[in-house]
Every structure is written in C-alpha cells, then in structure tokens.
C-alpha positions as CSV (number, residue, x, y, z in Angstrom):
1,X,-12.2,-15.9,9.7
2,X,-9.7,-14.8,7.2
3,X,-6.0,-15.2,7.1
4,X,-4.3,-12.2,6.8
5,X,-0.6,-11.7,6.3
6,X,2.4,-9.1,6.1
7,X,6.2,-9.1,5.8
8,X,8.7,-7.0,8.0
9,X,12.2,-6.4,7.0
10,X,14.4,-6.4,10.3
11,X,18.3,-5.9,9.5
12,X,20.9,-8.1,11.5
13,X,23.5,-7.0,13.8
14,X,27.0,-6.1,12.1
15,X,28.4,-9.6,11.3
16,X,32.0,-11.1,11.8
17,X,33.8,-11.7,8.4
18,X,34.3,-15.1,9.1
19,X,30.6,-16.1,9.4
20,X,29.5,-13.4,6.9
21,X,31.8,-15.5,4.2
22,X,29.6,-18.2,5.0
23,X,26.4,-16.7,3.8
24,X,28.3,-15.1,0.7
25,X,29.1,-18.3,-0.3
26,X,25.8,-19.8,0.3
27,X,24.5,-17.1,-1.9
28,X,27.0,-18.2,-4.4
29,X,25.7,-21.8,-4.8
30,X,22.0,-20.8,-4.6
31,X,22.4,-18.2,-7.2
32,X,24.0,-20.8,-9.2
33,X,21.1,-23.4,-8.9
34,X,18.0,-20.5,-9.9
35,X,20.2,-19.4,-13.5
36,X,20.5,-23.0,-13.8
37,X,16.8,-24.2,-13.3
38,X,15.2,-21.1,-14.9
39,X,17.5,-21.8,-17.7
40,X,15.9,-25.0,-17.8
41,X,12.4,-24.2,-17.0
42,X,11.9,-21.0,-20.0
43,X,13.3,-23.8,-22.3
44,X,11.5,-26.5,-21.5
45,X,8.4,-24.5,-20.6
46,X,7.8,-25.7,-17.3
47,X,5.9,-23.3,-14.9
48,X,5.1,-25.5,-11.9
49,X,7.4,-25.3,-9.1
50,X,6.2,-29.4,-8.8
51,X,6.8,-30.7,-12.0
52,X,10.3,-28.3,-12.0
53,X,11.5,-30.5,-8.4
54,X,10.7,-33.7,-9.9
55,X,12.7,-33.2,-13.0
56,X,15.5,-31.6,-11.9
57,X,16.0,-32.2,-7.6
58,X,18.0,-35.1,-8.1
59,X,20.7,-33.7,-10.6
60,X,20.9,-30.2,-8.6
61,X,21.4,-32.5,-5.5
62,X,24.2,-34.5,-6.8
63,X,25.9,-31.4,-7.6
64,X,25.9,-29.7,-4.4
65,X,25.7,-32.4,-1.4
66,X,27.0,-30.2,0.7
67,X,23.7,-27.9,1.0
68,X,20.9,-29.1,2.7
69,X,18.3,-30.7,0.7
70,X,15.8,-28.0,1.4
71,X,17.6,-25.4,-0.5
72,X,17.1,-27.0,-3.8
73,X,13.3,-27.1,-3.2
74,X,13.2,-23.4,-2.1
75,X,14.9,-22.6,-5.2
76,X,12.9,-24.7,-7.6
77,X,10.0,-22.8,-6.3
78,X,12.2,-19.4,-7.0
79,X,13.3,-20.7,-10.0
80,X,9.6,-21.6,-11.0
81,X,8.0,-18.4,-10.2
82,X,10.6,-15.8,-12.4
83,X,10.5,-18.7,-15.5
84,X,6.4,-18.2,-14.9
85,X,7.0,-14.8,-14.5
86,X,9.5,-14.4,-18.1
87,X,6.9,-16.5,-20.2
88,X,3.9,-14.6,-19.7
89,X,6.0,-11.1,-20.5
90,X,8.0,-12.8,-23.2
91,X,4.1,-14.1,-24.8
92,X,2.8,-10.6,-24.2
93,X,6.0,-9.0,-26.2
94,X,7.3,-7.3,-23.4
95,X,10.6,-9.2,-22.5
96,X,13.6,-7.3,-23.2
97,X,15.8,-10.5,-24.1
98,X,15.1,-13.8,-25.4
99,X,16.4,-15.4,-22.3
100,X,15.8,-14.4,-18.7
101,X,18.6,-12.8,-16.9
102,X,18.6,-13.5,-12.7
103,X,19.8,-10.2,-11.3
104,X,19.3,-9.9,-7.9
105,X,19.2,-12.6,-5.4
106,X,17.2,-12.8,-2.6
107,X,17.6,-16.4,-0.5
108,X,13.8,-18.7,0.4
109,X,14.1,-20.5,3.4
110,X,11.5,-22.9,4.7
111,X,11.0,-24.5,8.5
112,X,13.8,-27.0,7.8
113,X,16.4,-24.1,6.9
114,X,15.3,-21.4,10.0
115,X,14.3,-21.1,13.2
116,X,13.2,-18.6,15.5
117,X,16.2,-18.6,18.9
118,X,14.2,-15.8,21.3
119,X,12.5,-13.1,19.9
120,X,15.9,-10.8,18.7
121,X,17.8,-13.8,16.9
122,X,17.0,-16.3,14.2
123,X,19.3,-19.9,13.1
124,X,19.7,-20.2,9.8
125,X,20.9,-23.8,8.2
126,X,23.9,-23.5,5.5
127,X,26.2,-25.8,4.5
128,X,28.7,-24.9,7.7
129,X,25.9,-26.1,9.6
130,X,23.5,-24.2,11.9
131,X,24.5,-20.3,12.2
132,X,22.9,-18.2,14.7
133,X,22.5,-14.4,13.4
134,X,21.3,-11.5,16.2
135,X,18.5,-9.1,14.6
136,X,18.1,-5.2,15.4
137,X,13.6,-5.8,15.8
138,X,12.2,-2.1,15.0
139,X,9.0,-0.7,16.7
140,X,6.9,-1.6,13.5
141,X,8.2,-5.8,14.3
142,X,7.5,-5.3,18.2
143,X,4.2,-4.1,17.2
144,X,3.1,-7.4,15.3
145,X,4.8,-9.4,17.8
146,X,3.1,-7.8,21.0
147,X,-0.7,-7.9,19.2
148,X,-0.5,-11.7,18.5
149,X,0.9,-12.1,14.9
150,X,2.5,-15.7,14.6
151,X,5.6,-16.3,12.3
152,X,4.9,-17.9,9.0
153,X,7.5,-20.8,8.0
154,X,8.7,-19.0,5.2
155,X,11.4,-16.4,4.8
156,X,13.7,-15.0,2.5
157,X,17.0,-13.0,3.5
158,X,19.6,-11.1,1.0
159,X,23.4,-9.8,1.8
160,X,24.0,-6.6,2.4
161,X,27.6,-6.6,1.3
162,X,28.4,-3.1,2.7
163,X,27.7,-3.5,5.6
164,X,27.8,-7.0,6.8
165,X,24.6,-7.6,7.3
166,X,21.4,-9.8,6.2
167,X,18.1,-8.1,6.0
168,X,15.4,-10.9,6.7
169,X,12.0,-10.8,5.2
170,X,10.0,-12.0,7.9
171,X,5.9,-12.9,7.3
172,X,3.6,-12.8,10.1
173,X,0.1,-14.1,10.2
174,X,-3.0,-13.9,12.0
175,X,-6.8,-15.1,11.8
176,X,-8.8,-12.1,11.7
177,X,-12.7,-12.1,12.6
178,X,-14.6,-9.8,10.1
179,X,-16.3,-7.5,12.7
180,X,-20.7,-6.8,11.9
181,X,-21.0,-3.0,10.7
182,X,-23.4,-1.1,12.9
183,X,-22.6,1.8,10.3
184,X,-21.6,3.1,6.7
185,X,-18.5,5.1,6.1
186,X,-18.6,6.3,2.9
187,X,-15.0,7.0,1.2
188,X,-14.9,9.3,-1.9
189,X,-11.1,9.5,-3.2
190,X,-10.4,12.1,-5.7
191,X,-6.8,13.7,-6.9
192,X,-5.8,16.3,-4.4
193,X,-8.3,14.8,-1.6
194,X,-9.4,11.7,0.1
195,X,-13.6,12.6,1.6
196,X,-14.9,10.9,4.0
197,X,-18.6,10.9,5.6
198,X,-18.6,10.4,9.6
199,X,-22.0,10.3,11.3
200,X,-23.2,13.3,9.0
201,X,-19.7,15.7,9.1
202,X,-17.8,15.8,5.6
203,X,-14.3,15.3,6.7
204,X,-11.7,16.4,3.6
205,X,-8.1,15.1,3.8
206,X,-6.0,16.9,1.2
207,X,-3.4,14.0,-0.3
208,X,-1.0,17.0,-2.3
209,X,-1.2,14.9,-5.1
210,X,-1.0,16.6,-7.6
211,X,1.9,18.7,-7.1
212,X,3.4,16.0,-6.3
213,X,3.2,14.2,-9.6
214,X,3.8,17.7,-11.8
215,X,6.8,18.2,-9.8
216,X,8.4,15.1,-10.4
217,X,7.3,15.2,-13.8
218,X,9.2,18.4,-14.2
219,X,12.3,16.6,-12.9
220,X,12.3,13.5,-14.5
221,X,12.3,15.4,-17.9
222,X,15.0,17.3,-16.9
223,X,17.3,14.5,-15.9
224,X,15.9,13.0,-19.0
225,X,16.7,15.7,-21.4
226,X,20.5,16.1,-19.7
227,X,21.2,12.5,-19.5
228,X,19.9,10.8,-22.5
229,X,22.3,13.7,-24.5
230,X,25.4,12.5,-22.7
231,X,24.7,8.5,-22.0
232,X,22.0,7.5,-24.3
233,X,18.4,6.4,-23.3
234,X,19.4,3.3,-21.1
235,X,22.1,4.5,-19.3
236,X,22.6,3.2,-15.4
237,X,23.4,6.5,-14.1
238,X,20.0,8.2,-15.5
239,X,18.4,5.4,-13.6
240,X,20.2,5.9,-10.7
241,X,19.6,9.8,-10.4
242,X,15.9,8.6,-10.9
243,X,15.3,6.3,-8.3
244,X,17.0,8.7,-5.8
245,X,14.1,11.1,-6.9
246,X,11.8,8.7,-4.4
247,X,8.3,9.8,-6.1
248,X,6.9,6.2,-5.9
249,X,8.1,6.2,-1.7
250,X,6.4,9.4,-0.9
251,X,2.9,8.3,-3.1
252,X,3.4,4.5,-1.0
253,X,3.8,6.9,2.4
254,X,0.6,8.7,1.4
255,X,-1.3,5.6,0.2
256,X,-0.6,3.9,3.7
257,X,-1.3,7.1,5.9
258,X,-4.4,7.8,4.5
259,X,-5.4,4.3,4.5
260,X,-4.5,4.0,8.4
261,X,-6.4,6.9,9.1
262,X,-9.6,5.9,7.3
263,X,-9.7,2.3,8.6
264,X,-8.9,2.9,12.1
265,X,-11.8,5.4,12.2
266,X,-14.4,2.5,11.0
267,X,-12.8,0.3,13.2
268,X,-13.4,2.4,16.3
269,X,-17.4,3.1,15.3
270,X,-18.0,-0.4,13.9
271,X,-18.5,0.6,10.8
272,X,-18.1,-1.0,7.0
273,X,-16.1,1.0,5.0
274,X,-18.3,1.8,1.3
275,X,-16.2,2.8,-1.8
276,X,-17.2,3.2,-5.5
277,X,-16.3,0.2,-7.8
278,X,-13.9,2.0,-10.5
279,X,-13.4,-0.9,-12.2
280,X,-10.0,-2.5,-13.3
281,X,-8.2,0.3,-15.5
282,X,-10.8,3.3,-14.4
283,X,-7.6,5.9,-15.9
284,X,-8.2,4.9,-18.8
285,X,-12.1,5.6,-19.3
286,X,-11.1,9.2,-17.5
287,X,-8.7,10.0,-20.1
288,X,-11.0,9.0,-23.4
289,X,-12.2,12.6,-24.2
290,X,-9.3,14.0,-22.6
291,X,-5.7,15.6,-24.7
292,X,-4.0,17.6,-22.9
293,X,-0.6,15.5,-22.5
294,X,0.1,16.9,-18.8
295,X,-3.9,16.0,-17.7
296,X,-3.6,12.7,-18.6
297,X,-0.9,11.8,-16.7
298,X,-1.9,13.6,-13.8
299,X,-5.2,10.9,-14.4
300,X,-2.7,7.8,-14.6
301,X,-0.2,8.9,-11.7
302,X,-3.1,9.7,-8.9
303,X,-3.6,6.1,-8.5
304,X,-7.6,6.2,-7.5
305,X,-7.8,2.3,-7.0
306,X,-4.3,1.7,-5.5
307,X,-5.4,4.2,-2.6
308,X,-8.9,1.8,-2.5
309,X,-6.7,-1.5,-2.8
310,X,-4.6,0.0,0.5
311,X,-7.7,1.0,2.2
312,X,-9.1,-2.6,1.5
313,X,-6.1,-4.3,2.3
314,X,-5.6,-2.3,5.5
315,X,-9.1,-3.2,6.8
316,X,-8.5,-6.7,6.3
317,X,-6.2,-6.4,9.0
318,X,-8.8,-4.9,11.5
319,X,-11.7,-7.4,10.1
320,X,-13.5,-4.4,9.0
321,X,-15.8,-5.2,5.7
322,X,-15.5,-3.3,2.7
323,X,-18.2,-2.7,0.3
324,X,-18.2,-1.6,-3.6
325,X,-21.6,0.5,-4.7
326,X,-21.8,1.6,-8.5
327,X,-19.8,4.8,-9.2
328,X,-22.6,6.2,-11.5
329,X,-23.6,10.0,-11.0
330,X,-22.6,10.2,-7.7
331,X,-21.0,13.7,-7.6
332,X,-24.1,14.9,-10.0
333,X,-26.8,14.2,-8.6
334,X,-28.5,16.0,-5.3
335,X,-29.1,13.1,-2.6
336,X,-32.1,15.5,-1.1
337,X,-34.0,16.1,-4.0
338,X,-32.6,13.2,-6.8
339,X,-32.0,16.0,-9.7
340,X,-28.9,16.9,-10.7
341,X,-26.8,19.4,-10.0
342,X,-25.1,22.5,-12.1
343,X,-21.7,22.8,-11.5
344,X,-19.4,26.3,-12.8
345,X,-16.4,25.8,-15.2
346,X,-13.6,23.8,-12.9
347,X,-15.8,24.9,-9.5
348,X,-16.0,22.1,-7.3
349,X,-19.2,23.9,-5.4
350,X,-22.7,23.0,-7.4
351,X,-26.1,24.1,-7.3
352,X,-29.3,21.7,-6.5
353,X,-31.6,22.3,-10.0
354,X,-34.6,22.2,-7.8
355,X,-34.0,23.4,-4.5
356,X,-31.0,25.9,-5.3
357,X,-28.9,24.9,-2.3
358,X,-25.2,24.7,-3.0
359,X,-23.6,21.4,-2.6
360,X,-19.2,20.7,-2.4
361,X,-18.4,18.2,-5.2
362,X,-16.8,15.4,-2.5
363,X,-20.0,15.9,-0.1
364,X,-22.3,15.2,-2.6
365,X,-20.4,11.7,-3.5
366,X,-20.1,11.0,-0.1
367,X,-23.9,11.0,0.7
368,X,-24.7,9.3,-2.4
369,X,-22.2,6.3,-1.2
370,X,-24.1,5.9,1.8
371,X,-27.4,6.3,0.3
372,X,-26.7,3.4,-2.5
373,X,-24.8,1.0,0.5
374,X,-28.0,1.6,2.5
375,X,-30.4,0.6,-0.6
376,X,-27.9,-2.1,-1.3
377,X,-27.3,-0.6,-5.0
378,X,-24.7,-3.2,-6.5
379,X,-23.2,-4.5,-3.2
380,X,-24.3,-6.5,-0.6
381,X,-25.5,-4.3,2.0
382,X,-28.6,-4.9,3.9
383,X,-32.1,-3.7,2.3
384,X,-32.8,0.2,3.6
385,X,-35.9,-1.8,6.0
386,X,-35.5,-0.5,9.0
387,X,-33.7,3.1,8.2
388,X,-35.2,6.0,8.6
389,X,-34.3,8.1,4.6
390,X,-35.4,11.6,4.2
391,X,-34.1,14.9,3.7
392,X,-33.2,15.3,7.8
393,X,-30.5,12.7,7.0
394,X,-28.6,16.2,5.4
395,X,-28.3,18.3,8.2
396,X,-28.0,21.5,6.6
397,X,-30.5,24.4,5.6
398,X,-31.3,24.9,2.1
399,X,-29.2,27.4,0.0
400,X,-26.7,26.6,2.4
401,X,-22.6,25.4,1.2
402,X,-22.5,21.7,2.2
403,X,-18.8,22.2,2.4
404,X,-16.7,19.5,4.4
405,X,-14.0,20.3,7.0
406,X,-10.7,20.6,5.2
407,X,-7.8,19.0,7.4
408,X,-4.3,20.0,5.8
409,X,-1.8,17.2,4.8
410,X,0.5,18.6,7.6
411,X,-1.8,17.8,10.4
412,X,-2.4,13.9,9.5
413,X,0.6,13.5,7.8
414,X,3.3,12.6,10.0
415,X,7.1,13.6,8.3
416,X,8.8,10.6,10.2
417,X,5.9,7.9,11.7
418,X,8.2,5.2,13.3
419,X,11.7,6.6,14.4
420,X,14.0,3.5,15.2
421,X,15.9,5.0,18.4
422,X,14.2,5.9,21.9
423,X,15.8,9.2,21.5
424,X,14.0,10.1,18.2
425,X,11.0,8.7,19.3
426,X,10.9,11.1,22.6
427,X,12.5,14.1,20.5
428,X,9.3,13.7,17.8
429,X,7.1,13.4,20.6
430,X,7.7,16.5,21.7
431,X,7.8,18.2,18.6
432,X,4.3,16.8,17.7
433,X,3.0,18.3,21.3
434,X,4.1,21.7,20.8
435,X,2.7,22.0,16.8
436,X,-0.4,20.3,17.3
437,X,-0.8,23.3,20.7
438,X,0.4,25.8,18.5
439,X,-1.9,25.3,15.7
440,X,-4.7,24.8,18.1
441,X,-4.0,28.2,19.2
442,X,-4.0,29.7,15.7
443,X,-7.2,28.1,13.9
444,X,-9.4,27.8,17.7
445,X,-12.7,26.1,17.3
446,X,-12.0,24.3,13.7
447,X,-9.5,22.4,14.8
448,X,-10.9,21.7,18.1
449,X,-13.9,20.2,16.1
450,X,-11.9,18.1,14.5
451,X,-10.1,16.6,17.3
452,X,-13.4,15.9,19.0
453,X,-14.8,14.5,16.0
454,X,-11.5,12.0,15.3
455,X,-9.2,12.4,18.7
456,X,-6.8,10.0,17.2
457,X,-5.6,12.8,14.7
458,X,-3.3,13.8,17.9
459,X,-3.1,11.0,19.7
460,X,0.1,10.9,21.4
C-alpha cells in the first residue's frame, strides 16, 4: 500500500466586504509573523520547523493573543521551510540578496484552524472567530471526492483581492494497492514523440515539441531584445509580457495528457509500465559533442525525465508499477537478430546489418524495453523463465518498415479537458462527436484500428 496524494485549488464564492476584511487582516498579522521568524531563522541558522517553535512560539504568542495558537505553529513551519529554502541557495551562490525577502503569502492551516461544513463549504478559524466560506467545487474536485479520496488536515488558502475571493489548496489522499503486472508496456519518449509498445502494435503519439520550444524561443528573444533596450534587463513589465507567453502551461498540459493516456492504457491491461533510466541530468550527456546553440536547447527544453516523472507519478495513482531498464543501445541494436543497425543522415528508418529489414527508430527502442524488462536487465522484473523469446515475438516479414501507427496531437490532445459549466461541457461534447466522425470518415481503416486498439482515445 502506498499513500498517494494531490492538491485541488477550488475558488470561493464572491465574499461580502465585511467578512473578506477579516481574512485581509488575518493575512496581515500572519505575513507579519513569517518576515519575522525567517528573519530570525536565516540569522540564527535554524532550519527545523521544531527547534524554530520552541525558540520563538512564546514571544510570537504574546504579541498577537488575539490569533489562535495554531497559526503561530503553521507559520513557524512556513517560516522554517523558505529560511531552509534561502540557506541552501544562499551556500550554493545563487541568492539574489543577502537577506530573504517574503513576497507572496499563502496562509497553512492545520485541523485546529479548518474544517470541512458539507461538501461545497469549509470553516475557517481567525481571530473574529469561526467564519464559514461557500466554495465553487469544479469537476476535477467532484472527481476525487466521488472515487474515495479523503481530505488531508492540512491546507493553505491566499486572497484574491480582485475579486473577493480565497482560493483553497485543498490535499486529498488515498491508500493505493500496487496492482501485479500480467504485462510489459514499454514507453520510449523522444522530442517530437512519445512510443509506446501495446501487445506487439507500435503506437506513436506526436508531443509537437519542438515547435513548440523554437517558437517560444523566437518570442522570448524578441521581447527580450525590445524590452531590455527600453527598461533594462530586470524590468517587471518584460517579466510580465513573458509569463503571459504560457510556454511552461502548454509543456505541463502536454506532460499530464500524455501521461494520462499512457497510464490508463496499463492500467486497463494490467500491465507494468517499463521506461529507460536516463539518469538525473540525461540533457546534459546529450549535449557533450553537441554546438549548435539552437540544438542544445531544444535538448534541455524537451524535458525527457519530467514527461517519465509525470508518467511515474501518474501511475502511482492507479497502483500501476513502474520499472527502469538500462537505456544502453536501445534504438541501435536489431531485437531479432542482436546486431546493430545502419541508420541514414537524420533518417529515423534503419536497416538490420544482418537480415536487411528496415526497422523505425522508436519501434526498435520499444522492443528492446520489453526484451531487457523481460530478462530483468537492471530492474526488477521477473527472470524471462517461462516466456516464450524468438523472432515470432516481431510480427512482421523481413525487409519489411516496422513503422508504428502515428496518432496526431489533435486526436489525443483535447484543447479544453475539464470545462467548469454544464453548458461547456455539453457544447464540447458535441464538438468532439462530430470531429472524431468526421476524421473517421476521412482517414477510414487507420483510425478505426486505432480506436479498436485504445477505445478510450474517443471515449465520450
């Protein structure tokens, strides 16, 4: 059994101005008490949230009575974590200041400062006493809620000063039971393309990633070039116009999708989900005999082990396993034969050195990710006793192209996945229907393959 959590933001209601001044001024105080005790802890050195409390509860408790007790050990443990945080960048040379500087706010609640009132309103404790706040719950909260997920005790909240309303940071939690494979499902994750290997069909889904990183890196350096001319290199307003370009969101969209995808598919067959161990940093051993400028960040920006972290950290949630092989020759070497393989300048289509078929680039590191989980090569999966390995295990002809079935970003994709109005949610319904029909019409038998081999592609 393994504990598994994860944290849903869910806005309030609108709030009256009377009881919103309450929370403004609660954020006052407890902004107050983290400059104060991180002030204390970077000069004093003190990194445990324990050791912070003992020396300091009593003083920051004589100076605001009128809080409950509870918010000065929330914020010794906020307090503790940025000074922890601030000494290990300021010992690396990385701090910007000599002093840490608390920016934004966010308010840590325990049991004694919340509770739950139904499942669309929370009480919160301040020092008004007990203040009870209606929430607008999205699908993505109904979701945990109706599979089981329990509330953790903690939660956090910030002011949205706008608008009038808190956004809580709730975390829910579950016990998950890691499920025993019956299977292998090899994931090869490149650039463009995440590959994955389902009972013997190569299924290829293109990520875009690429032009997605060059085109941003276009327009960053333009806004760079303009802005740094008229502002300087720090200015706020550069920052501002590059945050709204929203490259990290649509990589974190991607990450998450693909993840989603891949997961739920070993879920449904039982099976453990194989990767290849990259290592920490593997960017940086890509990039050693590499100099083109533009290349090199292309390597950095796709993000190989983030997607594999996701895919990991998604499968905890569905007590699939995950398994790590060795990385080593597995796009070179032809799993029929065990010679390598000759590949053309940039082609991603090969040829066997000893049996001449052709072999696609992602195939080839597919099978070779099932054939090292199934010998247990530097992971723990099960000896191949009992297996039956040849050459029937590829099922294609030789001097054939193994090439996988490519499935377009649009179709897996989805622009909007969890519209927060019934009306939305009907309107991309329908939408959905008629271009999944339409393309269905258009490409006939692929994509009709592909729905059979993974229905929940469509699934409405």
């Amino acid at each position: 059994m393994a504990r598994v959590a994860r944290t849903v933001i869910v806005r309030s209601v609108k709030l009256p101005r009377k009881m919103f001044r309450v929370f403004v001024e609660l954020e006052g105080m407890y902004r107050n008490i983290v400059e104060q005790l991180v002030m204390y802890a970077v000069r004093n050195r003190v990194k445990s949230f324990i050791r912070l409390k003992a020396l300091k509860y009593r003083e920051i408790r004589n100076l605001y009575p009128q809080l409950p007790s509870h918010y000065v050990y929330t914020a010794c443990q906020d307090a503790g974590t940025r000074a922890k945080s601030f000494l290990r960048l300021k010992k690396l040379e990385l701090a910007e200041r000599n002093h840490p500087e608390v920016k934004k706010i966010s308010i840590w609640i325990d049991d004694h400062l919340w509770k739950t009132n139904g499942y669309t309103s929370i009480k919160i404790a301040t020092h008004k006493g007990w203040v009870t706040v209606e929430l607008e719950p999205h699908k993505q909260y109904w979701k945990y809620v109706n599979k089981g997920w329990k509330l953790a005790s903690e939660a956090k909240i910030k002011l949205d000063k706008r608008d009038r309303r808190l956004i809580v940071y709730l975390t829910f939690v579950k016990e998950i039971e890691e499920c025993k494979p019956r299977g292998y499902l090899p994931v090869d994750v490149n650039e463009n393309n995440v590959t994955i290997l389902a009972d013997g069909v190569a299924l290829l889904f293109e990520t875009g990633t690429e032009k997605l990183v060059l085109g941003y890196y276009y327009r960053r350096k333009k806004v760079q070039e303009k802005y740094d001319k008229l502002y300087g290199k720090k200015s706020r307003i550069k920052k501002k116009v590059l945050r709204e370009l929203k490259e990290r969101k649509k990589k974190h969209d991607i990450k998450w999708k693909i993840a989603n995808l891949i997961v739920r598919t070993a879920y449904e067959k039982q099976y453990a989900i194989v990767l290849e161990n990259l290592g920490k940093k593997p960017a940086n051993n890509m990039i050693k005999k590499i100099k083109d400028k533009q290349l090199r960040h292309r390597i950095f920006q796709a993000s190989f082990r983030e997607i594999q972290k996701t895919i990991e950290e998604k499968a905890r949630e569905y007590g699939v396993p995950v398994i790590y092989v060795n990385p080593k020759n597995t796009s070179r070497m032809c799993p029929v034969h065990n010679v390598p393989i000759t590949y053309g300048n940039g082609s991603r289509i090969g040829r066997c050195s000893k049996g001449g078929e052709l072999w696609h680039r992602d195939v080839v590191a597919c099978w070779n990710i099932l054939l090292k989980a199934l010998r247990g090569d530097g992971s723990p999966a099960p000896s191949p006793a009992g297996h039956a390995l040849d050459v029937r295990l590829v099922p294609l002809a030789l001097k054939a192209a193994h090439d996988p079935i490519g499935i377009p970003k649009s179709l897996w994709a989805r622009w909007k996945s969890l519209p927060q109005i019934q009306k939305a949610i009907v309107l991309n319904k329908v939408k959905r229907q008629g271009r999944t029909e339409c393309i269905c019409d258009s490409m006939g038998p692929l994509i009709q393959e592909i729905i059979t081999l993974n229905p929940f592609l469509f699934k409405k």
